[in-house]
KEVEXTOR-178519 format. One record per residue (C-alpha): residue number from 1; residue in one letter; x, y, z. Coordinates in steps of 0.1 Angstrom, whole numbers, plus 2048, in hexadecimal, padded with zeros to 3 digits. Layout:
// KEVEXTOR-178519
<NUM; a; <X; Y; Z>>
...
***
This chain:
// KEVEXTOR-178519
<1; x; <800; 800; 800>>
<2; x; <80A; 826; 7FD>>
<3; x; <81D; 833; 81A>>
<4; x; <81E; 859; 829>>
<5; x; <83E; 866; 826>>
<6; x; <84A; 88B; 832>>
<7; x; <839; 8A1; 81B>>
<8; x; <840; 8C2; 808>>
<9; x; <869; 8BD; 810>>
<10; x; <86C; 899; 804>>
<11; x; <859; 89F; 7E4>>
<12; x; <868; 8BF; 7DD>>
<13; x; <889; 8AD; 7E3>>
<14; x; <880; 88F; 7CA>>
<15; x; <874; 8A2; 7AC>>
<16; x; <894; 8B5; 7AF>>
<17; x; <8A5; 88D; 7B0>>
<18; x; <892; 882; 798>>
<19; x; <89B; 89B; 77C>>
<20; x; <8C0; 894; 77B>>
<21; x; <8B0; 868; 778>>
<22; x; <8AF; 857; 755>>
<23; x; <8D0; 85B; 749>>
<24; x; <8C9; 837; 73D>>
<25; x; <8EE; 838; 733>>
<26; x; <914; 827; 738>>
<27; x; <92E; 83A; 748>>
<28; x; <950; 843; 738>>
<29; x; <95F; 820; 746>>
<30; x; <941; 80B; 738>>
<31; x; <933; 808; 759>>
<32; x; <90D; 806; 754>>
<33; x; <8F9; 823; 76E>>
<34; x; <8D5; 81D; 77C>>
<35; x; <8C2; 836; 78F>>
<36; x; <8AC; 820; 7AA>>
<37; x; <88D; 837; 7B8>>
<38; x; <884; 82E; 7D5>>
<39; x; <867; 832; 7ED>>
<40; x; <871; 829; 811>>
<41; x; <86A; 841; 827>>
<42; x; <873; 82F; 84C>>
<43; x; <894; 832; 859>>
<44; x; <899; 80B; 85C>>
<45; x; <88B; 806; 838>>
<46; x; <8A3; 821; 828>>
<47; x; <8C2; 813; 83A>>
<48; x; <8B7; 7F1; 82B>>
<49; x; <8B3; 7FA; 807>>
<50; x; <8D1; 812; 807>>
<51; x; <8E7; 7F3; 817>>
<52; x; <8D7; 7DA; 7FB>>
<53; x; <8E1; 7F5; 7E1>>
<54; x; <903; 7FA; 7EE>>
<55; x; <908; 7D2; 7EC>>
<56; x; <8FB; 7C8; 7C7>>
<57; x; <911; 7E9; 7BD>>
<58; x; <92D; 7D8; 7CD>>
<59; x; <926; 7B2; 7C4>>
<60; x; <91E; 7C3; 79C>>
<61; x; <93F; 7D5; 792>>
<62; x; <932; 7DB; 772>>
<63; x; <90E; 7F1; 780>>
<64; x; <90D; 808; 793>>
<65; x; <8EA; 812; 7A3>>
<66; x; <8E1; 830; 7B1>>
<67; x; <8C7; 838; 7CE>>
<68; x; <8AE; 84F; 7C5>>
<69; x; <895; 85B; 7E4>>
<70; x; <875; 860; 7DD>>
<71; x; <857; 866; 7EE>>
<72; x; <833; 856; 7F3>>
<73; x; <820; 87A; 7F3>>
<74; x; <829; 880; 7D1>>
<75; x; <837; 861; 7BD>>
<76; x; <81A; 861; 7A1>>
<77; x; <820; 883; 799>>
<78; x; <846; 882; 79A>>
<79; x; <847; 862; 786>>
<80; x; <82C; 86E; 76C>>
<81; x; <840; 88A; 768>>
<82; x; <860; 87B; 764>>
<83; x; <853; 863; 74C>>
<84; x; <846; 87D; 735>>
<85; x; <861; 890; 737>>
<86; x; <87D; 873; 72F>>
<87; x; <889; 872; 74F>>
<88; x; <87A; 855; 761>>
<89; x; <892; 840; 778>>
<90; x; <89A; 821; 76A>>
<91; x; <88E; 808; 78B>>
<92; x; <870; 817; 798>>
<93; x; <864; 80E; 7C0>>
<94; x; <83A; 815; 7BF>>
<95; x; <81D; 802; 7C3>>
<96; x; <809; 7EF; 7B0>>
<97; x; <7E6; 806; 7B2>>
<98; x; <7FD; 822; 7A3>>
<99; x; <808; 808; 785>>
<100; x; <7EB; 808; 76E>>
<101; x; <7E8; 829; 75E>>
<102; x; <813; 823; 75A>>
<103; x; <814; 807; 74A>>
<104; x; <7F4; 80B; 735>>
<105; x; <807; 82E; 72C>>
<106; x; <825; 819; 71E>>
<107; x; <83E; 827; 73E>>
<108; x; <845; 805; 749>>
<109; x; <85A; 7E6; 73D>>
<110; x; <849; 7C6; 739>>
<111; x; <85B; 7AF; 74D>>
<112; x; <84B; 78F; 749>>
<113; x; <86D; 781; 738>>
<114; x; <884; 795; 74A>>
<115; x; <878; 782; 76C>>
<116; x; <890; 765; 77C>>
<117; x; <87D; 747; 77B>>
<118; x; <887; 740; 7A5>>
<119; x; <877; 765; 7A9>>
<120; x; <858; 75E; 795>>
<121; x; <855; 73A; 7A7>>
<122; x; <859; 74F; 7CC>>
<123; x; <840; 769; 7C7>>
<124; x; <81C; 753; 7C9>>
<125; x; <80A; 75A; 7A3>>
<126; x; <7EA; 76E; 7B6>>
<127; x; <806; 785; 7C1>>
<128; x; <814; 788; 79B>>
<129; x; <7ED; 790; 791>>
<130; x; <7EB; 7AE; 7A5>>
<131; x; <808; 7BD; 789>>
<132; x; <7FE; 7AC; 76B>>
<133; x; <7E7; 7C1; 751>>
<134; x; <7E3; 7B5; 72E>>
<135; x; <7F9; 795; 732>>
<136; x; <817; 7B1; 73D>>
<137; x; <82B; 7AF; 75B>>
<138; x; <837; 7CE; 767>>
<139; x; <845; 7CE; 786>>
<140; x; <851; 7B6; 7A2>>
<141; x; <838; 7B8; 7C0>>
<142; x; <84F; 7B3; 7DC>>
<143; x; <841; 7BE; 801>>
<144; x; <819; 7BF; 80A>>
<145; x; <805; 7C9; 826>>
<146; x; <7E5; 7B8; 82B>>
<147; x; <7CC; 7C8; 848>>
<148; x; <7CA; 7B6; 86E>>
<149; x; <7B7; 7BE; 88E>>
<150; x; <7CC; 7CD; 8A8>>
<151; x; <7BC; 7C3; 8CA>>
<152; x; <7BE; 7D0; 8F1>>
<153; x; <7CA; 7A6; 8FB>>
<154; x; <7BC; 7AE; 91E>>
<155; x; <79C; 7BA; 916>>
<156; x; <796; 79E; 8FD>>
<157; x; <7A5; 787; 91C>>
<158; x; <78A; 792; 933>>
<159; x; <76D; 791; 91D>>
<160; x; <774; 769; 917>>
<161; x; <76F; 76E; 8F2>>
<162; x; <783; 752; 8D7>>
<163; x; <7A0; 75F; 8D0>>
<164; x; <7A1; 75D; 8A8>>
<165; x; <7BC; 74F; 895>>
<166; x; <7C6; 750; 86E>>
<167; x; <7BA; 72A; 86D>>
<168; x; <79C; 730; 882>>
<169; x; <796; 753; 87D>>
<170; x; <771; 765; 889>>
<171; x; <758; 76A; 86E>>
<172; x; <74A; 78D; 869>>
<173; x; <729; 782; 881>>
<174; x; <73B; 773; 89B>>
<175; x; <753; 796; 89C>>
<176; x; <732; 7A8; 897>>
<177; x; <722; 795; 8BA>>
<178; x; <747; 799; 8C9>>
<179; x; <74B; 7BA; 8C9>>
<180; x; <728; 7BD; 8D8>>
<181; x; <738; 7AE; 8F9>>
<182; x; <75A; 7C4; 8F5>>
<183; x; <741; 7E1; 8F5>>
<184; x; <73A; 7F1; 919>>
<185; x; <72A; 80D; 92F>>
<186; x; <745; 808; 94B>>
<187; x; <73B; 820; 964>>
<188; x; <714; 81E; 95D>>
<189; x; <70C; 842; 94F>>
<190; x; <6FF; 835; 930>>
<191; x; <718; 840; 919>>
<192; x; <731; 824; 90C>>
<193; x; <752; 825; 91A>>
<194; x; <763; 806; 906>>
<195; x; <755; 805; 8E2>>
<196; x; <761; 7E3; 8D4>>
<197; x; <771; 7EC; 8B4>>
<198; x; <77B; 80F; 8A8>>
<199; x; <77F; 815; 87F>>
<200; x; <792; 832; 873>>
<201; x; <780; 836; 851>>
<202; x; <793; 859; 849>>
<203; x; <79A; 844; 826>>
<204; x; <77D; 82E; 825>>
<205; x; <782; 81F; 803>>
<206; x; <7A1; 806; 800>>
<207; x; <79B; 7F6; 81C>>
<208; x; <773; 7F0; 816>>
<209; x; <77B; 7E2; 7F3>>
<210; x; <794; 7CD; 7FC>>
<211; x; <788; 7BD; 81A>>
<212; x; <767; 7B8; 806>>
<213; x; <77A; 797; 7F4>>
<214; x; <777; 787; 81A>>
<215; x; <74E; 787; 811>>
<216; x; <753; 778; 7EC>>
<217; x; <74D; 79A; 7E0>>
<218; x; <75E; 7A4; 7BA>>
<219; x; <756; 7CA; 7B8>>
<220; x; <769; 7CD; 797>>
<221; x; <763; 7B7; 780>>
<222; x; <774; 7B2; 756>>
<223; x; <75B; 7B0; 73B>>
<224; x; <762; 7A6; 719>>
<225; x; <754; 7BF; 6FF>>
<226; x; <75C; 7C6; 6D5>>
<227; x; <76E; 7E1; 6E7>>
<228; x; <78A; 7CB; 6FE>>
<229; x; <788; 7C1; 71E>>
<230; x; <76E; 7DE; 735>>
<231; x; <76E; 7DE; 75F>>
<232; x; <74F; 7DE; 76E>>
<233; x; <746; 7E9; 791>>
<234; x; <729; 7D6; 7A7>>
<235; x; <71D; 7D8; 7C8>>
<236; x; <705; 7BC; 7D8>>
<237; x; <704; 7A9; 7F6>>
<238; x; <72A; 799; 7F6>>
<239; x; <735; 7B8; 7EE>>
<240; x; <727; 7CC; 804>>
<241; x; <725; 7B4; 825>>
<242; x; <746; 7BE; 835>>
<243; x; <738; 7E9; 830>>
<244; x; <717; 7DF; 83E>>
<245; x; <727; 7CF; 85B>>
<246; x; <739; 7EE; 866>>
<247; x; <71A; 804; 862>>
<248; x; <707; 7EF; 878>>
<249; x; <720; 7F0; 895>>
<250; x; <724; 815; 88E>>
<251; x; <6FA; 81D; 88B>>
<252; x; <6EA; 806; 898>>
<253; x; <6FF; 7ED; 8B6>>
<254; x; <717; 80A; 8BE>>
<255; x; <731; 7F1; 8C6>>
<256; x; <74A; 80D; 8AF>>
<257; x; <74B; 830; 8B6>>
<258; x; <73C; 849; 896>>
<259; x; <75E; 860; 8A1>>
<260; x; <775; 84A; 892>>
<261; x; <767; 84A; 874>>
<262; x; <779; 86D; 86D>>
<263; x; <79E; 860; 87A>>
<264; x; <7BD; 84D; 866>>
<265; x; <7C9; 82F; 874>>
<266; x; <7E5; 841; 88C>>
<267; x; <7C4; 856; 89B>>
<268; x; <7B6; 838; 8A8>>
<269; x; <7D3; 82B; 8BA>>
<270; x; <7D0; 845; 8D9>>
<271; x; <7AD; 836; 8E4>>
<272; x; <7B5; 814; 8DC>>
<273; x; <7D2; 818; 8F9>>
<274; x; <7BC; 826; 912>>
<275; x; <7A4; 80C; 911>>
<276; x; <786; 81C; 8FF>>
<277; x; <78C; 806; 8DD>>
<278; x; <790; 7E1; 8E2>>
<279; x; <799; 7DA; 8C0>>
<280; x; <7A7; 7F3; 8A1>>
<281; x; <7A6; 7E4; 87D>>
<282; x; <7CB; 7F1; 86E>>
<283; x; <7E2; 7EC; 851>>
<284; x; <800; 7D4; 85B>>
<285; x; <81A; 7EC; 860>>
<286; x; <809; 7FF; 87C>>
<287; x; <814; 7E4; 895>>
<288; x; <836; 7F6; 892>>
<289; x; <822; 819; 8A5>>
<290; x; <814; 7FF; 8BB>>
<291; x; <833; 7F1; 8C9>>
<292; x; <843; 817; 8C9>>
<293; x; <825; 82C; 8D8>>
<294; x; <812; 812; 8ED>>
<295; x; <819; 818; 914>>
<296; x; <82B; 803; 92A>>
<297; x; <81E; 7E0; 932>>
<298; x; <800; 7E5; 91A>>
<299; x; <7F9; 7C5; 90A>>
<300; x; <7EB; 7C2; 8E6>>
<301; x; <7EE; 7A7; 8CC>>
<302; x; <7E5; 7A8; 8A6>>
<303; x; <7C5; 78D; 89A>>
<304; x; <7BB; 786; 873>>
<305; x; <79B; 797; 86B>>
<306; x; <77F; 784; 868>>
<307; x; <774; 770; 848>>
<308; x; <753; 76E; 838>>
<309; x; <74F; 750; 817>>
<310; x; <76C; 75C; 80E>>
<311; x; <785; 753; 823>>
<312; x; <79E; 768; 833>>
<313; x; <7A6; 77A; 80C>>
<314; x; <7AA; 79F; 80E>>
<315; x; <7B8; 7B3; 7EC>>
<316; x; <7D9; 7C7; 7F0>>
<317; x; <7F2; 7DC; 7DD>>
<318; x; <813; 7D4; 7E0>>
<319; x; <82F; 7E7; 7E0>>
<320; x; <842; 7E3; 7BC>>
<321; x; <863; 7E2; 7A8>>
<322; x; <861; 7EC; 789>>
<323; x; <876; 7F5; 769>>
<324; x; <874; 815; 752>>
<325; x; <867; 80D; 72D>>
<326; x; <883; 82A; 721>>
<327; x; <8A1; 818; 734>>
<328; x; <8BD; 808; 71D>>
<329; x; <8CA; 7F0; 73A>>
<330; x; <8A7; 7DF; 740>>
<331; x; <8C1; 7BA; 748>>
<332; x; <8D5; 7CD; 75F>>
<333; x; <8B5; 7DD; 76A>>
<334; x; <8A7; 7BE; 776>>
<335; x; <8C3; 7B0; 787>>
<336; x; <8C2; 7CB; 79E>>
<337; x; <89C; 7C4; 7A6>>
<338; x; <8A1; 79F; 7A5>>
<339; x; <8C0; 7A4; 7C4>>
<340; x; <8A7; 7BA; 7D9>>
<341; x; <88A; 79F; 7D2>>
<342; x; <8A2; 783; 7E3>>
<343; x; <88F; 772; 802>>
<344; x; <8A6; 783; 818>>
<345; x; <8A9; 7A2; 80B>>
<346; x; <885; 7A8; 808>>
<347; x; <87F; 79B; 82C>>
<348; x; <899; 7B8; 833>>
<349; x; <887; 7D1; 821>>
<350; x; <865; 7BF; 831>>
<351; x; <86F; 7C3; 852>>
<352; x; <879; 7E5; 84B>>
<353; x; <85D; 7F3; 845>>
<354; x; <843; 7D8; 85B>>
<355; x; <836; 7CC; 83C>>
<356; x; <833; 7A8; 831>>
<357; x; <84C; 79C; 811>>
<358; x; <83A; 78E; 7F5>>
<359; x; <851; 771; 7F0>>
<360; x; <846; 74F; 804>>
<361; x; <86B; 743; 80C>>
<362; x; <86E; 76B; 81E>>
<363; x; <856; 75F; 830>>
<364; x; <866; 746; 843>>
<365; x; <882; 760; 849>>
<366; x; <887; 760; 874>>
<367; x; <883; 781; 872>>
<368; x; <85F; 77B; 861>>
<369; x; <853; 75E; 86C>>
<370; x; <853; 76D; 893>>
<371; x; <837; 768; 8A9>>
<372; x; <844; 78D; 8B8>>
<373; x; <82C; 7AA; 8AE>>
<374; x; <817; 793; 89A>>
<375; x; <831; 78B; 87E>>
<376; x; <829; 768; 87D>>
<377; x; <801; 770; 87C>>
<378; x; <807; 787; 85B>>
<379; x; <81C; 76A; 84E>>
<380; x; <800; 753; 84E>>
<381; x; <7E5; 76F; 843>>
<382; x; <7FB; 773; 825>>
<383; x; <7F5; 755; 815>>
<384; x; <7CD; 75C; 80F>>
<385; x; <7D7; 782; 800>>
<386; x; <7CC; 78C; 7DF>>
<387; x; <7CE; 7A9; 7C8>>
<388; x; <7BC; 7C6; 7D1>>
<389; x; <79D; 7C6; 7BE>>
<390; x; <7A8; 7EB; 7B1>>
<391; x; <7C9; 7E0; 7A1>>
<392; x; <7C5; 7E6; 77A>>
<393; x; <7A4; 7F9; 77C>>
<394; x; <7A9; 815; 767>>
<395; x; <797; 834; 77A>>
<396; x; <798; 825; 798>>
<397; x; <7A9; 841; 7AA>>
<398; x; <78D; 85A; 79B>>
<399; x; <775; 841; 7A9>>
<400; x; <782; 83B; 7C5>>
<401; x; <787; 861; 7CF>>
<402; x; <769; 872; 7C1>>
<403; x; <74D; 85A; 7C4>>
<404; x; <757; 83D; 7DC>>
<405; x; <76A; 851; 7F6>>
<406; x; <74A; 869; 803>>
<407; x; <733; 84E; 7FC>>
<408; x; <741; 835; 814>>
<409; x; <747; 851; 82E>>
<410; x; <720; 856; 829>>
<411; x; <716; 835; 82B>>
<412; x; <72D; 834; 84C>>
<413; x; <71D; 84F; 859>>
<414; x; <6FA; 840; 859>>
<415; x; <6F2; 85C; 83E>>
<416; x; <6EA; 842; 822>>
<417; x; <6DF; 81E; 81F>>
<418; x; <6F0; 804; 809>>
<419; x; <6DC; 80C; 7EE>>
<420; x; <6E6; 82E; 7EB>>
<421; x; <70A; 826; 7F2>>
<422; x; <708; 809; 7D0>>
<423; x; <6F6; 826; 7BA>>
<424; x; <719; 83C; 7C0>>
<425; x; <72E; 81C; 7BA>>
<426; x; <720; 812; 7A2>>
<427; x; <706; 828; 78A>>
<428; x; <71D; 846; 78C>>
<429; x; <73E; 830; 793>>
<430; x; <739; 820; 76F>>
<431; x; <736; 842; 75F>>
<432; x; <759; 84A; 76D>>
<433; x; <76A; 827; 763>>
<434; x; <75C; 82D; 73C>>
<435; x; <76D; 84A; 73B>>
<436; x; <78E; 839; 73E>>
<437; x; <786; 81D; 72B>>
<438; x; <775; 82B; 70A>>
***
């Protein structure tokens, strides 16, 4: 997924690094020069890739790459820019929700026959999927971050609820009648004190679509036309089981507070250490605030969230490598991106940033495969992930900002029903996908 980075300074700083990339050439001793942009933004995760960089230049006398930093605030625009103007770095760090428009546009390599067959054979093929479009390949997807429940261990301790686990996980009912008992009036003045779960919604949309795959739900779907290959969107029950579940215990159980609906993920960390959220659903990587900014002696631990007909599957975007179209040194290119896709590099860079590497035998990496900070529990959660069900929808991003964005923080709000919710998604979400797809 995309991460924050530190604003106007580090994207001012990368446009300004980024027009002195795509040199795309040899220098005067034949020694072939790539610019690498890259997008880590923790301290732990820039250390890592600058070391890995440092090594291949050392172990490949005849490349030499150079670190480009970039930043997450602005990487479309930098990257659309550089690409237009013939400048484009020639290894590119992104995601795969920023791919489509790229490599429909012709600014990406293909690198289906570029890939090692030990790195295609690592990387399971659902994984491959989420960077595929048009039989292409164009990028390796190398860390992931699925979404967990981050829960208050002594609360759930004392209420005697199960304990959920990725092979017996709860199903969305059973967290439904759950957080009924974590919900409490403690002191008896008939206002809850302890709301059982606590969604920061601030960016409603990602994380409604993709956990809509654990209810068998397929909001975009690919039609065959005379015209090529059209997405549709839809909205009905499977789709929209996991969003009527969360208005419920907002509207009508009250078992999650309506004031979260407003915050980010970091803004609902405060009340979930004093006690007044038992439970905060959160992107992987937030475990890492957790362990920094919980107080002393406060005991969490991180569960799957629940599963519906389908499983434990939730969609995600992973974090990508990919090559320039306008490089000459595409082989060298990829060597670079195969060394930082080893198993033990990318559990480096995974445990870097608190995010999950892609590849199955990183996976088993010590450093991965940890019960500590519920490494191990992501492990096993990563085997039932799946490509976001945005990746290659062209107009997504205007769908998902104009239209789906304030309609799910109305339907959140109890200030539409379902059915007026599906009429944004999809009557006037269509319009916006045929614009792109004409």
């Amino acid at each position: 997924m995309r991460r924050i980075a530190t604003g106007i300074i580090a994207g001012a700083s990368a446009i300004a690094l980024l027009a002195g990339c795509g040199g795309n050439g040899d220098n005067a001793d034949g020694k072939v020069t790539l610019d690498y942009y890259s997008l880590a933004w923790q301290k732990d995760s820039i250390e890592a890739n600058k070391r890995l960089v440092a090594q291949f230049n050392k172990s490949h006398p005849n490349v030499k790459v150079n670190y480009v930093q970039g930043s997450w605030d602005t990487v479309h625009d930098q990257l659309l820019t550089s690409f237009e103007g013939g400048e484009a770095p020639d290894i590119i760090h992104d995601d795969a929700s920023d791919l489509t428009d790229f490599a429909y546009g012709g600014y990406l390599a293909d690198m289906k026959k570029l890939i090692p067959d030990e790195l295609k054979k690592d990387i399971p093929k659902s994984t491959w999927d989420s960077v595929t479009m048009d039989g292409g390949v164009y990028a390796v997807p190398f860390l992931q971050e699925p979404r967990v429940m981050i829960a208050n261990k002594k609360l759930l301790k004392s209420s005697g609820v199960r304990i959920p686990t990725p092979q017996k996980p709860w199903t969305w009912d059973e967290f439904e009648d759950i957080a009924k008992k974590l919900t409490k009036d403690k002191n008896g003045d008939g206002r809850t004190d302890q709301y059982g779960v606590a969604y920061g919604m601030k960016e409603p949309v990602n994380q409604s679509v993709s956990l809509s795959l654990s209810t068998g739900g397929e909001m975009f779907t690919k039609d065959e036309t005379d015209d090529g290959v059209k997405n549709r969107v839809q909205y009905g029950p499977d789709e929209s089981a996991v969003a009527q579940t969360i208005n419920r215990q907002v509207n009508k159980d009250r078992t999650a507070p309506k004031s979260s609906l407003s915050m980010g993920g970091s803004d609902t960390l405060p009340g979930f250490f004093a006690g007044r959220y038992a439970m905060v659903p959160l992107n992987f990587a937030y475990r890492q605030q957790v362990v920094q900014q919980a107080p002393d002696n406060f005991d969490w631990e991180v569960l799957p969230m629940p599963a519906g007909k389908g499983g434990l599957s939730q969609g995600v975007a992973p974090q990508t490598l990919s090559i320039a179209e306008d490089t000459d040194h595409k082989k060298a290119a990829m060597d670079f991106v195969a060394y930082m896709s080893q198993p033990d590099h990318m559990a480096e860079l995974a445990k870097g940033d608190w995010l999950l590497p892609t590849s199955e035998e990183a996976l088993k990496d010590p450093a991965i495969a940890t019960d500590k900070d519920g490494w191990s529990l992501g492990a096993d959660i990563a085997k039932s992930l799946k490509p976001s069900p945005a990746l290659g929808v062209r107009g997504y991003a205007e769908w998902s900002d104009k239209l789906a964005t304030p309609a799910y923080q109305r339907f959140y709000n109890g200030d539409t029903d379902v059915e007026g919710l599906r009429k944004s998604l999809v009557e006037d979400g269509q319009r916006v996908l045929d614009r792109y797809q004409r």
